[in-house]
C-alpha positions as CSV (number, residue, x, y, z in Angstrom):
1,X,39.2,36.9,-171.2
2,X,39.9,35.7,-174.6
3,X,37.1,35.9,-177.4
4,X,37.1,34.6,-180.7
5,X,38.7,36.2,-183.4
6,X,37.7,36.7,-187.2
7,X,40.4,34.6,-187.3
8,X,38.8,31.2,-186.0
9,X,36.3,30.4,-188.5
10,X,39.0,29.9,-191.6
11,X,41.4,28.4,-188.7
12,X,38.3,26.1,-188.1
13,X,37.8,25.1,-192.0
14,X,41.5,24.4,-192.1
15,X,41.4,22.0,-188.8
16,X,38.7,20.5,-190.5
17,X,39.2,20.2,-194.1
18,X,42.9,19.7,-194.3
19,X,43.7,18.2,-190.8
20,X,47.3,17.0,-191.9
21,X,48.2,20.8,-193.4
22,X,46.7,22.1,-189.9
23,X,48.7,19.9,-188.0
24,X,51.7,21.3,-189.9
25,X,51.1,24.6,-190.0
26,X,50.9,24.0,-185.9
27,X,46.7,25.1,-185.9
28,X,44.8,23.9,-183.3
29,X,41.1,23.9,-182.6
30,X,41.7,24.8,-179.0
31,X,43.7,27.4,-177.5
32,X,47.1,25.7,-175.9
33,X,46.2,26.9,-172.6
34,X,42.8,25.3,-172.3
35,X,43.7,22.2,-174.0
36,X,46.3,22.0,-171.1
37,X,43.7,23.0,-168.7
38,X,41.5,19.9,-169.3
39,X,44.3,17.8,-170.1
40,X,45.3,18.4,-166.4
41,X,42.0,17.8,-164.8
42,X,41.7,14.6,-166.8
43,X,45.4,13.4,-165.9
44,X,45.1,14.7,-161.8
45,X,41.6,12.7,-161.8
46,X,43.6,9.4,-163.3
47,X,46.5,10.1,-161.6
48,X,44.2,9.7,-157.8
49,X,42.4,6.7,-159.1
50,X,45.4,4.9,-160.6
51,X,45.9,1.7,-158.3
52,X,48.4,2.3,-155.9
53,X,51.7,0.4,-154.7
54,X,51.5,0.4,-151.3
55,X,53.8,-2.2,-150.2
56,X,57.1,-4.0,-151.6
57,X,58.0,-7.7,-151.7
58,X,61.9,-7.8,-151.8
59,X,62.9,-5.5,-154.5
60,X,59.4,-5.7,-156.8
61,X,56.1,-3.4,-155.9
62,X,53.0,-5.2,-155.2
63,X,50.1,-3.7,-156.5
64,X,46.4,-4.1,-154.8
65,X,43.3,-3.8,-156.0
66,X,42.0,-0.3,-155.1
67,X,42.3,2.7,-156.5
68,X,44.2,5.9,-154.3
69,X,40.4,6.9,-153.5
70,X,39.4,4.0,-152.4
71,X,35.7,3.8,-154.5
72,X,35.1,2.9,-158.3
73,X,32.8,5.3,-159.9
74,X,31.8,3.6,-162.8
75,X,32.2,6.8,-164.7
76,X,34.0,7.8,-167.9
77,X,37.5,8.1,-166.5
78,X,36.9,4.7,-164.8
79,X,36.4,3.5,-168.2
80,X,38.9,5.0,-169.5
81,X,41.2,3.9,-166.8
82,X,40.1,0.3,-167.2
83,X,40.9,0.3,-171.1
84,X,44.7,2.1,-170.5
85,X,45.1,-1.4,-168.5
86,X,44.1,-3.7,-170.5
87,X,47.1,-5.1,-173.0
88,X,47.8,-2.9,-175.9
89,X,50.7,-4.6,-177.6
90,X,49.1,-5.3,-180.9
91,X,47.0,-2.1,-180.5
92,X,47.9,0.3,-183.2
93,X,47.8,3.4,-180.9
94,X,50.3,4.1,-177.7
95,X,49.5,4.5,-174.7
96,X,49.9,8.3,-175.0
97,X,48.0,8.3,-177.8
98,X,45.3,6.5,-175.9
99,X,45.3,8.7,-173.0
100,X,45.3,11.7,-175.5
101,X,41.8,10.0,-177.5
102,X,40.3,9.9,-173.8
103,X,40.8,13.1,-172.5
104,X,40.1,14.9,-176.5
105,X,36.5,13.0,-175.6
106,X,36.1,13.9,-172.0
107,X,36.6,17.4,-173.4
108,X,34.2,16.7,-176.2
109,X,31.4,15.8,-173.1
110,X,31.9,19.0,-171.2
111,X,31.1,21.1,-173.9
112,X,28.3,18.5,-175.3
113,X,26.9,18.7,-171.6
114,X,27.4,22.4,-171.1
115,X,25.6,23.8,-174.5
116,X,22.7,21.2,-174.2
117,X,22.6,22.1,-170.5
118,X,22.9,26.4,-171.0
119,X,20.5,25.9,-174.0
120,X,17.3,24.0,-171.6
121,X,18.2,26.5,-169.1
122,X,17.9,29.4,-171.3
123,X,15.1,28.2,-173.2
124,X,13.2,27.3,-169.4
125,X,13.8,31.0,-168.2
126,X,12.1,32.3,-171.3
127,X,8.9,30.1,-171.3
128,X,9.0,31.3,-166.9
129,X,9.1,34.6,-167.6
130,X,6.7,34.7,-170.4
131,X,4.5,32.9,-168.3
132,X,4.6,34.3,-164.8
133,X,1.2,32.1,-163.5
134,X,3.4,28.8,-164.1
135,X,6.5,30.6,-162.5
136,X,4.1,31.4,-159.2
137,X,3.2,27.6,-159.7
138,X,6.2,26.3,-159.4
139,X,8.2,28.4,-156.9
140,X,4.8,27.1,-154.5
141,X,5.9,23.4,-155.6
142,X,10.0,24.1,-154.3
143,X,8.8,25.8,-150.8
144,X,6.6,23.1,-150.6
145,X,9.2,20.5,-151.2
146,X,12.7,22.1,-149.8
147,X,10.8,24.4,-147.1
148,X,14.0,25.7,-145.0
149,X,16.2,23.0,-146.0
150,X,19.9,24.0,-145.9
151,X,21.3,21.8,-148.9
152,X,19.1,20.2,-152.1
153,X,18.9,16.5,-152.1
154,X,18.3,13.6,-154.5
155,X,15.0,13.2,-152.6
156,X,14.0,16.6,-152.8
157,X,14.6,16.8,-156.8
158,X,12.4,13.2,-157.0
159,X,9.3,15.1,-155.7
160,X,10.0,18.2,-157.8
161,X,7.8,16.9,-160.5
162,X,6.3,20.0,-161.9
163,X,9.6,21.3,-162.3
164,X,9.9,18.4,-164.6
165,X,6.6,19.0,-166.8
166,X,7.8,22.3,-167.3
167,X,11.4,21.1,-168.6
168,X,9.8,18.3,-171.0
169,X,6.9,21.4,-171.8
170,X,9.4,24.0,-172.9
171,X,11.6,21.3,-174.9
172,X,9.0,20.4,-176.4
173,X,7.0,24.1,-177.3
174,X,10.7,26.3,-178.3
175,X,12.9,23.3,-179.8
176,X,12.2,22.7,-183.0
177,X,13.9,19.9,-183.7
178,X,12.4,16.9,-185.8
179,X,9.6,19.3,-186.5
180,X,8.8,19.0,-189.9
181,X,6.4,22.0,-190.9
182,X,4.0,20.8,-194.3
183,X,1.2,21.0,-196.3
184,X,-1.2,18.0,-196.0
185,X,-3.7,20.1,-198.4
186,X,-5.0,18.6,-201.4
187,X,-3.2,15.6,-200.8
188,X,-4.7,12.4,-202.9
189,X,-3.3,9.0,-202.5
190,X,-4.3,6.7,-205.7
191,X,-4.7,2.8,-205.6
192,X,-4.9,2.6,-202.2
């Protein structure tokens, strides 16, 4: 696998502070390779939910009201899908350029969902392991809850509420977010 190189932090100042320069000096902030590997995913999923001409009338293609899968998600890509239909003749971007915008931010939520996601999980595991009377606690709760069950199910995850408690517990102990650490000492409020 490819790591990142001293190289990527000044290529990540130039992508950011002199976009037009990077863009013609040919530096990305991706690798090629995995740009095109999410492009791909993005395009094949629009690509089987695109509506589909199924039958012709004379010599023009009729097109119906489903998509090849047959269900509407209501996802992202089935809003992006429903703005690359809509008319874009006065828009100021092509259609190329939309699809482009729409799979740069479907990109952008992977890796939003994936470091938030790896970061709880991390950050979960170290308050278990530091303490190992809530880790009995809750590995009681899932036998309890999923017993022998083959396969995890919405229900099951519903009634997994101490799971939950400890997930809102250790957010709330390690992140330190919005924590603002001061000094309320000596503090005098006049003409009040």
């Amino acid at each position: 696998p490819k790591y990142a190189t001293a190289f990527d932090i000044p290529k990540m100042i130039v992508v950011m502070a002199w976009p037009k320069l990077a863009k013609l000096l040919g530096i990305t902030f991706l690798d090629k390779k995995m740009t095109e590997f999410f492009m791909n995913i993005v395009r094949t999923t629009m690509q089987n939910r695109r509506l589909a001409s199924l039958s012709k009338a004379g010599s023009t293609a009729t097109k119906i009201n489903f998509r090849k899968t047959g269900t509407k998600r209501n996802d992202i890509i089935d809003l992006f899908m429903d703005e690359l239909e809509k008319d874009h003749s006065s828009s100021v971007f092509s259609e190329e350029e939309l699809e482009l915008g729409f799979v740069a931010t479907a990109i952008l939520f992977f890796f939003a969902g994936f470091d938030t996601t790896s970061t709880t999980l991390s950050v979960v595991v170290h308050a278990l392991v530091h303490h190992p009377h809530i880790q009995e606690r809750l590995r009681k709760e899932i036998e309890e809850v999923i017993g022998d069950s083959e396969e995890v199910t919405a229900d099951h995850l519903k009634e997994l509420k101490y799971i939950e408690n400890i997930i809102f517990e250790s957010m709330r102990k390690y992140f330190s977010f919005g924590k603002i650490s001061s000094s309320l000492e000596n503090l005098f409020i006049h003409n009040v």
